[in-house]
Backbone as JSON Lines, residues from 0, in Angstrom:
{"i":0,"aa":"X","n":[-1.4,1.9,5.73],"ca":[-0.79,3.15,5.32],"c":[-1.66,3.77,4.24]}
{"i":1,"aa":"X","n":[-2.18,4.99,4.2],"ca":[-2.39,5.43,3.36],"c":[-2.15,6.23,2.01]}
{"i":2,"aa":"X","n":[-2.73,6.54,1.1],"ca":[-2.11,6.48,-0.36],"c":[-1.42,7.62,-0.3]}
{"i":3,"aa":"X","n":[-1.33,8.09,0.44],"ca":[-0.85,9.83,0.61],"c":[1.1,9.53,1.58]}
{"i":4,"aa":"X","n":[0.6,9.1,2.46],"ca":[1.62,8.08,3.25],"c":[2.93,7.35,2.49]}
{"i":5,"aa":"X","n":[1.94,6.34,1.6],"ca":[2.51,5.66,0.92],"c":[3.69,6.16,-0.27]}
{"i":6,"aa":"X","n":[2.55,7.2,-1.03],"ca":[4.14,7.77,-1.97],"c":[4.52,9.17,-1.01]}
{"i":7,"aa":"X","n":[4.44,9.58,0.42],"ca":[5.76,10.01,0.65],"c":[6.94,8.98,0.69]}
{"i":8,"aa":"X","n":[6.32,7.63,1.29],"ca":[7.81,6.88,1.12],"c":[8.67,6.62,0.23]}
{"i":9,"aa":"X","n":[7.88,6.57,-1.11],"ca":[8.36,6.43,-2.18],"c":[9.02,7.36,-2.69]}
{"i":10,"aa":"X","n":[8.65,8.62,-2.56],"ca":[9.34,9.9,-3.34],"c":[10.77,9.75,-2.08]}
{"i":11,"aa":"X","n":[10.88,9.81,-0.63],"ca":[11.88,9.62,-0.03],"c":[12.48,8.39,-0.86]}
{"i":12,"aa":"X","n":[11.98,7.39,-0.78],"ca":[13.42,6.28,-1.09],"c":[13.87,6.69,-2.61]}
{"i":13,"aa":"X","n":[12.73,7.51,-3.62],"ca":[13.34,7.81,-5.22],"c":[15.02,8.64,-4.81]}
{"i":14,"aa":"X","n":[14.67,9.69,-3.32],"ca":[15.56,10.62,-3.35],"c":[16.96,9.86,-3.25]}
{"i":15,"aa":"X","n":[16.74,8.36,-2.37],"ca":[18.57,7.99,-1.95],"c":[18.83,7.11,-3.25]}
{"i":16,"aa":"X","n":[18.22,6.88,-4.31],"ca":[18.31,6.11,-5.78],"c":[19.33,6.99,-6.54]}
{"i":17,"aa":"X","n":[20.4,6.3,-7.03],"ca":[21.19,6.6,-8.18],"c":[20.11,7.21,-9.09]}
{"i":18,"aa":"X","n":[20.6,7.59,-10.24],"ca":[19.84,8.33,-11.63],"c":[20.54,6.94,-12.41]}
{"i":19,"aa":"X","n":[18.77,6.48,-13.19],"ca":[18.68,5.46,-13.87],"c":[18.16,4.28,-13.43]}
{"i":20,"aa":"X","n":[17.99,4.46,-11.7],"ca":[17.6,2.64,-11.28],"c":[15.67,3.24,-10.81]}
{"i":21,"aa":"X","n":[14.96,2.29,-11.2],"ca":[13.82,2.69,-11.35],"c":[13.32,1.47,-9.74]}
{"i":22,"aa":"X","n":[12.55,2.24,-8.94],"ca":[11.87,2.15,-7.51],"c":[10.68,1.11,-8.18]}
{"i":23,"aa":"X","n":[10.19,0.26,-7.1],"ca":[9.76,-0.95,-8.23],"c":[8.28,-1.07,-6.85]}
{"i":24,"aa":"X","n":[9.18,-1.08,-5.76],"ca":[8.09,-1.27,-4.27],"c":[9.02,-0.68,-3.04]}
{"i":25,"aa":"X","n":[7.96,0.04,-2.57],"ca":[8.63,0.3,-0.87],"c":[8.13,0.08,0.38]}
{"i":26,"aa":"X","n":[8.36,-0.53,1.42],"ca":[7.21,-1.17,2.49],"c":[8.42,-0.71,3.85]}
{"i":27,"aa":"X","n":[7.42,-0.29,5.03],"ca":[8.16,-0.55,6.52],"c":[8.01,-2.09,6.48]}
{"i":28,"aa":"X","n":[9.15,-2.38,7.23],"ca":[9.27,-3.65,8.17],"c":[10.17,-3.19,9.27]}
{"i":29,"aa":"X","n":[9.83,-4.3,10.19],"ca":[10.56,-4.9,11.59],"c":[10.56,-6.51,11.43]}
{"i":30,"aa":"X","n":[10.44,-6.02,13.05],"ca":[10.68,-7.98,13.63],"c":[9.76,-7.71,14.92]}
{"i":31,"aa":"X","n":[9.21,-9.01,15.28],"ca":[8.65,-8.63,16.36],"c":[9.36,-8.33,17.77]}
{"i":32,"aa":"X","n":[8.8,-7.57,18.94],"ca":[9.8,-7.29,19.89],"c":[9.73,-8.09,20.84]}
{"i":33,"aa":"X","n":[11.11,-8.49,21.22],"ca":[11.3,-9.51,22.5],"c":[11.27,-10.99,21.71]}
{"i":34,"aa":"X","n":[11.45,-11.66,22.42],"ca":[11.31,-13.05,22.55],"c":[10.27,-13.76,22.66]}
{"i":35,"aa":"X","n":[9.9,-14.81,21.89],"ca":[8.13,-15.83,22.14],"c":[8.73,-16.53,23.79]}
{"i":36,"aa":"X","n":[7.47,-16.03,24.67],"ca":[7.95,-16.79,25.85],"c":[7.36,-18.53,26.13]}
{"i":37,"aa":"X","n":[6.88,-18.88,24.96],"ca":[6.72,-20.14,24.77],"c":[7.73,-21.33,24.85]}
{"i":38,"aa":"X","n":[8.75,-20.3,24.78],"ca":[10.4,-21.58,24.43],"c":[10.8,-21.56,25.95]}
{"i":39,"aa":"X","n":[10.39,-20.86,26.7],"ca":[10.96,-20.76,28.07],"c":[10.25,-22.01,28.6]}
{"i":40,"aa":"X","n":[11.15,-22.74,30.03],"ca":[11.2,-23.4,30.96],"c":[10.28,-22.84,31.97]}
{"i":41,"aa":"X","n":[10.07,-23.13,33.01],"ca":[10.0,-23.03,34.91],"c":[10.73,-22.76,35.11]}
{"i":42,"aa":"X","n":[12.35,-23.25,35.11],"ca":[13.29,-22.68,35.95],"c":[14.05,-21.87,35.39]}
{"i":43,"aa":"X","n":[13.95,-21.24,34.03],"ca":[14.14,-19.92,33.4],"c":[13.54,-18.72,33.96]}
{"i":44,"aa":"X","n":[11.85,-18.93,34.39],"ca":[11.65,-17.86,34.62],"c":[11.74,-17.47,36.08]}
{"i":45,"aa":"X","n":[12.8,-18.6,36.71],"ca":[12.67,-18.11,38.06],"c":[13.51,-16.72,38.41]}
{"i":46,"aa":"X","n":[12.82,-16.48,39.63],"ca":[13.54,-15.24,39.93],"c":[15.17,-15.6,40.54]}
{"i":47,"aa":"X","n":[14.62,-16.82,40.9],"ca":[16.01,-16.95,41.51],"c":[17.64,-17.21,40.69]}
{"i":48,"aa":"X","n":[17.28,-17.84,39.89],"ca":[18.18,-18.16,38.6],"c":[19.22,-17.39,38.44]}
{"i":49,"aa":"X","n":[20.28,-17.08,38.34],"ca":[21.1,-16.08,38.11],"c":[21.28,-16.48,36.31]}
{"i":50,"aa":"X","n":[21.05,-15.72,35.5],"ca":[21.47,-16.05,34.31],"c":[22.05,-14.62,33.67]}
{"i":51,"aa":"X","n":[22.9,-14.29,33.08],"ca":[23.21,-13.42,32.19],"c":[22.34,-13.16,30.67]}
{"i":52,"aa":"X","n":[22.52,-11.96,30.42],"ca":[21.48,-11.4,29.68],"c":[21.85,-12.1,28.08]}
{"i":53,"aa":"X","n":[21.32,-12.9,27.07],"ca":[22.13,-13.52,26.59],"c":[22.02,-12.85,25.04]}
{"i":54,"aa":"X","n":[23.33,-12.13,24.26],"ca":[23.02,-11.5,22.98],"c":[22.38,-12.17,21.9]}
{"i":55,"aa":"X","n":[21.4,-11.43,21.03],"ca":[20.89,-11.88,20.31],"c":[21.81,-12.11,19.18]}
{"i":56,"aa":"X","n":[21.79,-13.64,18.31],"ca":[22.92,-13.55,17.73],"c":[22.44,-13.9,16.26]}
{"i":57,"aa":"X","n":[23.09,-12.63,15.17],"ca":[22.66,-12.97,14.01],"c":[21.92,-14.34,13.19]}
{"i":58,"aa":"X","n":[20.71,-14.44,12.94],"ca":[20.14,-15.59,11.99],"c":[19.65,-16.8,13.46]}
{"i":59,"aa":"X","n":[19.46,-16.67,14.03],"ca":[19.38,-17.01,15.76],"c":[17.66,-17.22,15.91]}
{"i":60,"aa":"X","n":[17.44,-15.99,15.58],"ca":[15.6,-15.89,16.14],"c":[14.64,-16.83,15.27]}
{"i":61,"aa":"X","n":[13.94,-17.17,15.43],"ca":[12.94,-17.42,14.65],"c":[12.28,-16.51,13.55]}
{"i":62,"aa":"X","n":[12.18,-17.37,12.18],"ca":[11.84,-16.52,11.19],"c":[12.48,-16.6,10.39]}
{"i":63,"aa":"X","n":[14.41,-16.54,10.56],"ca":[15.77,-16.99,9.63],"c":[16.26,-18.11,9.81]}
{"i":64,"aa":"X","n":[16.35,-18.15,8.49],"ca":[17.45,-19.49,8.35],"c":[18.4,-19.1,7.0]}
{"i":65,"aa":"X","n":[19.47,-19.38,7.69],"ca":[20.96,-19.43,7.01],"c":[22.4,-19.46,7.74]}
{"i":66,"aa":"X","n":[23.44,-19.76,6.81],"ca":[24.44,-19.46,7.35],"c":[24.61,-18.15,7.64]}
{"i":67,"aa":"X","n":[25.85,-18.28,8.47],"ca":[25.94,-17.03,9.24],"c":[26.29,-15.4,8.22]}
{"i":68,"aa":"X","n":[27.04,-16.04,7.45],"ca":[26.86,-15.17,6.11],"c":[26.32,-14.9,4.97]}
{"i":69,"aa":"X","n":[25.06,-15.55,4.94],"ca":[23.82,-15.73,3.95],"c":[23.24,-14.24,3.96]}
{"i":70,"aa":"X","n":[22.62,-14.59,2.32],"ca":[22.02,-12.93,2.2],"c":[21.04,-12.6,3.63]}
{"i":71,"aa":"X","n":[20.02,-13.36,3.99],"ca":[18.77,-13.51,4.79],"c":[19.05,-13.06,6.07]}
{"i":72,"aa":"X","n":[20.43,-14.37,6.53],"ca":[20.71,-13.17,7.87],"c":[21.82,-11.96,7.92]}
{"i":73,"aa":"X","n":[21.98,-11.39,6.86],"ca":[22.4,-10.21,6.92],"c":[21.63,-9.46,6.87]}
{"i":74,"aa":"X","n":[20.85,-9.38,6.18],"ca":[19.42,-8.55,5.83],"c":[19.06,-8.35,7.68]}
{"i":75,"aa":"X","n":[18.96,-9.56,8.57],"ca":[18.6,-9.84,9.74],"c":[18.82,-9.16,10.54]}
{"i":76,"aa":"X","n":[20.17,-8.71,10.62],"ca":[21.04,-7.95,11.29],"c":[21.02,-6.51,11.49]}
{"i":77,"aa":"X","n":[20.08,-6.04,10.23],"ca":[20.07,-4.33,10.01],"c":[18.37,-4.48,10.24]}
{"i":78,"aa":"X","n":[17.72,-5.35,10.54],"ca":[16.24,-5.2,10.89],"c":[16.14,-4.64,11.88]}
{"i":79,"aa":"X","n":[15.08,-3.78,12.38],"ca":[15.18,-3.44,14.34],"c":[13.26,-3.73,14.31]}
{"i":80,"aa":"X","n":[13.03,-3.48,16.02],"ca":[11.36,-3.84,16.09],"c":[10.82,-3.08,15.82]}
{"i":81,"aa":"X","n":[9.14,-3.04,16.25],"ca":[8.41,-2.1,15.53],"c":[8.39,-0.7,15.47]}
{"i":82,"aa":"X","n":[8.97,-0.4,16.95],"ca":[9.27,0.93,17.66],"c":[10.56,1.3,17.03]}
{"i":83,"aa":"X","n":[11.05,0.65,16.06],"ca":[12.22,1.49,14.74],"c":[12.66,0.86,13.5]}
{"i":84,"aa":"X","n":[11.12,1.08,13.08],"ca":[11.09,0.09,11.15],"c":[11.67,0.62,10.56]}
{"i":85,"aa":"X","n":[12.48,-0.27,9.45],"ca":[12.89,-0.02,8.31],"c":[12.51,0.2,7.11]}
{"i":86,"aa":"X","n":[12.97,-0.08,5.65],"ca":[12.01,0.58,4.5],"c":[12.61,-0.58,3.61]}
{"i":87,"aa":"X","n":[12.18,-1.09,3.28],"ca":[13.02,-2.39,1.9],"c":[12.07,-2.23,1.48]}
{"i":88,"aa":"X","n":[12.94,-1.22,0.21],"ca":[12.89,-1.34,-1.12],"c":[13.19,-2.24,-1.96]}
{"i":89,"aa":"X","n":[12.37,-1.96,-3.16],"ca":[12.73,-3.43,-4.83],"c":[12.86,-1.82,-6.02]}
{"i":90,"aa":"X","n":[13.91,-2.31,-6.48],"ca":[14.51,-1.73,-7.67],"c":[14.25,-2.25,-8.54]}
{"i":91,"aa":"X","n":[14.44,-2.19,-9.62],"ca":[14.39,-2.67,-10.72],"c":[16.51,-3.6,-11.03]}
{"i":92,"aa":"X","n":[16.82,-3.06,-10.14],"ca":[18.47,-3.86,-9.9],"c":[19.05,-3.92,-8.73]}
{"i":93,"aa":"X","n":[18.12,-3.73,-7.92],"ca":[18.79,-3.9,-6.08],"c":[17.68,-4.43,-5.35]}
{"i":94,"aa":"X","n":[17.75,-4.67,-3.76],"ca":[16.87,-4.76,-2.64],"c":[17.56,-4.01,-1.86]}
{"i":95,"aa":"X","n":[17.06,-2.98,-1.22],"ca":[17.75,-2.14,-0.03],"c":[17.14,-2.22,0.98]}
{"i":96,"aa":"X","n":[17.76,-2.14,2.05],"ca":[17.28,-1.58,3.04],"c":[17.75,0.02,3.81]}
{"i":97,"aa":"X","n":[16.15,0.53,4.03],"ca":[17.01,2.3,4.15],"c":[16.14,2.17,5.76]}
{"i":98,"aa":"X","n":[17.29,3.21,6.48],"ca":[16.9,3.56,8.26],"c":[16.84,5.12,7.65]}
{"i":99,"aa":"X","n":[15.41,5.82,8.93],"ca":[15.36,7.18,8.73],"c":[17.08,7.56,9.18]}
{"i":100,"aa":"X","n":[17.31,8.72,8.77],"ca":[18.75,8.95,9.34],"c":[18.18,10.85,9.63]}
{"i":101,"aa":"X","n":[19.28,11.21,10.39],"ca":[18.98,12.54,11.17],"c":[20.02,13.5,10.14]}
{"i":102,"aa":"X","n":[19.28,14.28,9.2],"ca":[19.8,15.33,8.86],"c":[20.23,16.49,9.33]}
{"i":103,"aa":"X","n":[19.18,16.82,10.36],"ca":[18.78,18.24,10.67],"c":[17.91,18.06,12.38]}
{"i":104,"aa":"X","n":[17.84,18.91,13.11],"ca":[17.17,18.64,14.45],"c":[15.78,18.55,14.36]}
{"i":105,"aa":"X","n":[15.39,19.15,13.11],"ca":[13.72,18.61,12.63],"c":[13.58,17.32,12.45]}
{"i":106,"aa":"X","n":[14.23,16.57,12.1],"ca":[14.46,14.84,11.63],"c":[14.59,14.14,12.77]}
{"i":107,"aa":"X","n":[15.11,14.9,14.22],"ca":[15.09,13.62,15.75],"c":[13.1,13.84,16.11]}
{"i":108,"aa":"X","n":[12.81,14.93,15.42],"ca":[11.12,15.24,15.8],"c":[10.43,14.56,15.03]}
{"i":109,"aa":"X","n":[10.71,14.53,14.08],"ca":[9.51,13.59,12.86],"c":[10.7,12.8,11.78]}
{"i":110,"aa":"X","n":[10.87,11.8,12.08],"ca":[11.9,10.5,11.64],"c":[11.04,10.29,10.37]}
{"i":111,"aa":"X","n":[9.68,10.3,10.41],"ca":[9.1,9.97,9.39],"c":[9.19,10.88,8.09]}
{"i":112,"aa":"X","n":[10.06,12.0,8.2],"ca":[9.67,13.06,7.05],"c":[11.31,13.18,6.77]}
{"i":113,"aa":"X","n":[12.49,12.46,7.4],"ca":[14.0,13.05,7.06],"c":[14.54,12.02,5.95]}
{"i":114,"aa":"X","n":[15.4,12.2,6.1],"ca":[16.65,11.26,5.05],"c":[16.83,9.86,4.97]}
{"i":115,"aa":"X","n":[16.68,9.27,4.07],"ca":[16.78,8.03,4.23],"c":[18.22,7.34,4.36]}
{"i":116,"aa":"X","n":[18.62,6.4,4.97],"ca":[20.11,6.15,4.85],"c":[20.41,4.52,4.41]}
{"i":117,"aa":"X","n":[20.85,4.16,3.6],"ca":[20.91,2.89,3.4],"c":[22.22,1.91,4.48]}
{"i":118,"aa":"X","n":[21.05,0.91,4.48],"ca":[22.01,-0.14,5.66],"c":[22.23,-1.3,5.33]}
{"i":119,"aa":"X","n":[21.64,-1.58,4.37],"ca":[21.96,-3.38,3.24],"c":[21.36,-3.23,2.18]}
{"i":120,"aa":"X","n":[22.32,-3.64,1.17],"ca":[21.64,-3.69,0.01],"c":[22.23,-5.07,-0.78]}
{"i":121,"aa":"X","n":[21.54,-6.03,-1.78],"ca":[21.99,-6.71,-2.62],"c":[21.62,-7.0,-4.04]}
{"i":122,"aa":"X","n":[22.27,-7.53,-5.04],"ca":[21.57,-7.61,-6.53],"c":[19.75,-7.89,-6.46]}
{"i":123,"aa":"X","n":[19.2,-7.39,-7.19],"ca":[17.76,-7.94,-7.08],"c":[17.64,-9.4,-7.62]}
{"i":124,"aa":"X","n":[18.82,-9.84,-8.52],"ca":[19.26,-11.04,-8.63],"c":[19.19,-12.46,-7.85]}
{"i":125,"aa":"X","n":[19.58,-12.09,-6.25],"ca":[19.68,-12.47,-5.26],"c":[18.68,-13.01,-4.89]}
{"i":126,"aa":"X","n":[17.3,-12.37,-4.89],"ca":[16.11,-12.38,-4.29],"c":[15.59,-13.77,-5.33]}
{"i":127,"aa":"X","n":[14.9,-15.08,-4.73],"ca":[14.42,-16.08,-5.42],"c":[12.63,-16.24,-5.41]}
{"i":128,"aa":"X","n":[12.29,-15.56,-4.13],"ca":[10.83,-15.48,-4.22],"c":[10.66,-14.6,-3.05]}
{"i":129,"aa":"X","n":[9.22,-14.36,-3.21],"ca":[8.78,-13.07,-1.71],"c":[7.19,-13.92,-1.5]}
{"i":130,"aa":"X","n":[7.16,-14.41,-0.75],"ca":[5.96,-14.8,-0.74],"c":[5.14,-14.2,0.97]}
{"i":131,"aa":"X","n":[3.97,-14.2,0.54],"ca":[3.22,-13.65,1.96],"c":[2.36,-14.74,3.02]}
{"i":132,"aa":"X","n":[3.33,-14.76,4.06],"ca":[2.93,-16.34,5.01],"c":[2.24,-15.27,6.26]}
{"i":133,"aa":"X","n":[1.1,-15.43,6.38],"ca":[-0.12,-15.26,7.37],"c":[0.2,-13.91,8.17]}
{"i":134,"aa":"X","n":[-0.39,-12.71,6.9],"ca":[0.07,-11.3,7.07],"c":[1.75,-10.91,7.41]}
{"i":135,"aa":"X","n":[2.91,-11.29,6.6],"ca":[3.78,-11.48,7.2],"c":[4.93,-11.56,5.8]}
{"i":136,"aa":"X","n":[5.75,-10.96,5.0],"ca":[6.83,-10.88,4.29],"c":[7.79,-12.1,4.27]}
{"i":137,"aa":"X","n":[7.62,-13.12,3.58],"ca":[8.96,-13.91,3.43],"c":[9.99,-13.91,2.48]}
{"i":138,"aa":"X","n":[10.96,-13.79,2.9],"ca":[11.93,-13.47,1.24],"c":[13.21,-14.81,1.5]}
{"i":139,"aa":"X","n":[12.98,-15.16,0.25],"ca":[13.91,-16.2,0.01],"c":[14.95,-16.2,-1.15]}
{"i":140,"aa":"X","n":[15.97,-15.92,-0.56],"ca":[17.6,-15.88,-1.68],"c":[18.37,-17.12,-2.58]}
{"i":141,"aa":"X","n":[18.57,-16.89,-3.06],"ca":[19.33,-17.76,-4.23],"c":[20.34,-19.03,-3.29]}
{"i":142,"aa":"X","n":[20.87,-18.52,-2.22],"ca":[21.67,-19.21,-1.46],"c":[20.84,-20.51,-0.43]}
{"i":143,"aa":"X","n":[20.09,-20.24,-0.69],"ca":[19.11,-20.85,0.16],"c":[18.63,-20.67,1.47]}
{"i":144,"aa":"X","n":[19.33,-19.38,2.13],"ca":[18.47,-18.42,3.19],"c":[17.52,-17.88,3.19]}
{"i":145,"aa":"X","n":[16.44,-17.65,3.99],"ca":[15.22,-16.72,4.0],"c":[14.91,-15.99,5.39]}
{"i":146,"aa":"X","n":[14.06,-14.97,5.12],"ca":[13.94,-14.01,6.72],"c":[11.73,-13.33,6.5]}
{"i":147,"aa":"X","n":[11.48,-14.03,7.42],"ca":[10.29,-13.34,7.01],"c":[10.32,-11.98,8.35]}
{"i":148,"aa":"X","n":[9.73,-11.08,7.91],"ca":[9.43,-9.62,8.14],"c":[8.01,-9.24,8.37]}
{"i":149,"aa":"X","n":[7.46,-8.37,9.54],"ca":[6.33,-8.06,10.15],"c":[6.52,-6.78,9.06]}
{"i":150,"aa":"X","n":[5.28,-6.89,8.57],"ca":[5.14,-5.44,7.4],"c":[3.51,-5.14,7.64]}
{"i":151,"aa":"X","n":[3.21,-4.15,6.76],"ca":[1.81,-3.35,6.36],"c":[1.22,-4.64,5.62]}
{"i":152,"aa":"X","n":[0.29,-5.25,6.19],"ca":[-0.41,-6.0,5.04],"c":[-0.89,-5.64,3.75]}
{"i":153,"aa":"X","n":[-1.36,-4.63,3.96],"ca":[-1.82,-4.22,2.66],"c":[-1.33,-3.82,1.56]}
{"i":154,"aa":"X","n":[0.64,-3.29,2.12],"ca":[1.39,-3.11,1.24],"c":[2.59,-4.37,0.85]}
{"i":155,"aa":"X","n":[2.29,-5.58,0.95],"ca":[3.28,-6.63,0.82],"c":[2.74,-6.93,-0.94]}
{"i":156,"aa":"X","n":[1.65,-6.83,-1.26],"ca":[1.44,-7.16,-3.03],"c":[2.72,-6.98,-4.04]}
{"i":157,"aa":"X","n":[2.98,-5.52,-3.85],"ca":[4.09,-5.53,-4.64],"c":[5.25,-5.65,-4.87]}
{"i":158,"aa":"X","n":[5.93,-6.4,-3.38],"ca":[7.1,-7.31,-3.21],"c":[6.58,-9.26,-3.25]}
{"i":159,"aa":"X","n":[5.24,-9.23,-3.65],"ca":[5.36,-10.47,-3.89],"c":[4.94,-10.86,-5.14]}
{"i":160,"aa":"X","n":[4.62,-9.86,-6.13],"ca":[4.95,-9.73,-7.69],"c":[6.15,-9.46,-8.0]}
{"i":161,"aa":"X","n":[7.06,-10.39,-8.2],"ca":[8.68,-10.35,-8.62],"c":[8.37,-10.34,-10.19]}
């Protein structure tokens, strides 16, 4: 992303900030799309197989671990793939996560320039470390859940200076 790029995101996520909480880092993430077809069988991928399509189920995929109500896989839950990243932010007293949201019919044309909308947020408290595992966001909570996140390499530095 470039530096121009970069603080539009920032001046967007300053805009959905209370007055007084100071923007600390802002990065896209996802998850990767689909499934590793490494875990599959032979007789999974047969054609013949009748199997039902099976839901992906919170803290499930590879990457999380926690209970089902842990910060990590909640965070999990409001992630989508690359084809519709999110924005987690670091406050100086939160972690958010913001989805473009549609203000206006200019905003279904360029998602990248509209409103930000928040979809999880928790104390920055919460957060126990962010460390960066092989181009790749890991965040680990107080509870003992973690979720690593496909991000901008170049912008993960300042979520892994806590």
């Amino acid at each position: 992303m470039s530096g121009g790029q970069d603080e539009r995101l920032q001046a967007r996520v300053r805009e959905s900030l209370p007055g007084g909480e100071t923007l600390v880092a802002a990065i896209w993430v996802s998850r990767p799309d689909g499934q590793a077809s490494a875990g599959m069988s032979r007789s999974e991928m047969s054609p013949w197989r009748l199997r039902r399509p099976q839901r992906e189920v919170p803290g499930a995929r590879r990457g999380v671990n926690g209970r089902p109500r842990s910060r990590a896989v909640e965070l999990d839950g409001h992630i989508q793939t690359v084809s519709n990243p999110r924005v987690l932010a670091r406050t100086d007293r939160r972690i958010l996560l913001l989805a473009p949201g549609v203000g206006s019919w200019r905003d279904l044309l360029r998602p990248s320039e509209g409103p930000l909308r928040l979809r999880w947020e928790c104390p920055r408290t919460d957060l126990s470390a962010a460390t960066e595992q092989s181009g790749r966001l890991r965040l680990d909570c107080t509870d003992g859940s973690y979720v690593t996140l496909l991000t901008p390499a170049a912008q993960v530095r300042p979520f892994v200076e806590l």
